[in-house]
N, C-alpha and C positions, 0 to 999 in steps of 0.2 A: 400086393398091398404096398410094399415099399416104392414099387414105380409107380403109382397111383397118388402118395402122397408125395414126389418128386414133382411129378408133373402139376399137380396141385400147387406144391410152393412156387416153380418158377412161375407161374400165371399170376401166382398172389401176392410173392413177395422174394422178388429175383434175389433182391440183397442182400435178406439173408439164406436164402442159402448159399449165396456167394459167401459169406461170414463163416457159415456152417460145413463147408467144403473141408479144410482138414480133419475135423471131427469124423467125416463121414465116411473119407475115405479112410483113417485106425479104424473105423466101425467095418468097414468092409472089409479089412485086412482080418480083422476077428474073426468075423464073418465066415469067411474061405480059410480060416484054421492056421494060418500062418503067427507067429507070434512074435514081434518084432523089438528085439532087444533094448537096451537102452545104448549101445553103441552105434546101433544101426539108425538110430532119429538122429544120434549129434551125426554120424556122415552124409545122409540125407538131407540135414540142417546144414550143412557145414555146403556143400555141393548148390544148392540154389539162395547160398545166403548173397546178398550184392558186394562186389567187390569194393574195398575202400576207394575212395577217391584221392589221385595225386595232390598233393598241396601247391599251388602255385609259392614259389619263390616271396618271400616278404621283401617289398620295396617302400619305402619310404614315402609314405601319402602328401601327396604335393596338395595345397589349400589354392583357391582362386581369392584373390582381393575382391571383397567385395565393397562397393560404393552405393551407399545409401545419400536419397534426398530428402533433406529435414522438413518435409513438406508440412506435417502435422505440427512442429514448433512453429513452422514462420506464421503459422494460419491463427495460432493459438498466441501467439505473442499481435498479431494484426488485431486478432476481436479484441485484446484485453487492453490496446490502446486505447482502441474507440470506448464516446459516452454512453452512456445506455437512450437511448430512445426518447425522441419528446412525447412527454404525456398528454397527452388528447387533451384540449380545452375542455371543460367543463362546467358549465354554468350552470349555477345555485339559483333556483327562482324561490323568494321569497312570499 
């Protein structure tokens, strides 16, 4: 029954029992009668935890100059010279 519903979840839903995988395996540690302490999870934890990572040496973060073109002022000081537009003739017929 239990490999029937195994086979079942990876077909239907790989991920979780990827999720479900340490549960399953204390369940099968039950299972086979073994009863596994609370010393023996922290060494077992302890054993495939990831190693910490070296710290690279702190140096002093150098900045790049950066140089900007005032494109959007010179455009915006051009239109605000100019007059607004001539208004289309318009003749009144009386």
């Amino acid at each position: 029954m239990l490999a029937a519903l195994a086979a079942f979840a990876v077909v239907v839903a790989p991920g979780a029992l990827l999720a479900l995988a340490p549960t399953l395996l204390l369940f099968g540690t039950l299972l086979a009668g073994a009863m596994p302490g609370e010393e023996l999870l922290h060494r077992l934890r302890a054993r495939f935890a990831p190693r910490a990572r070296r710290r690279r040496p702190a140096r002093p973060r150098t900045y790049r100059a950066v140089h900007l073109r005032r494109v959007g002022r010179l455009i915006a000081a051009a239109l605000a010279v100019r007059p607004p537009p001539a208004a289309p003739a318009t003749v009144v017929a009386s």
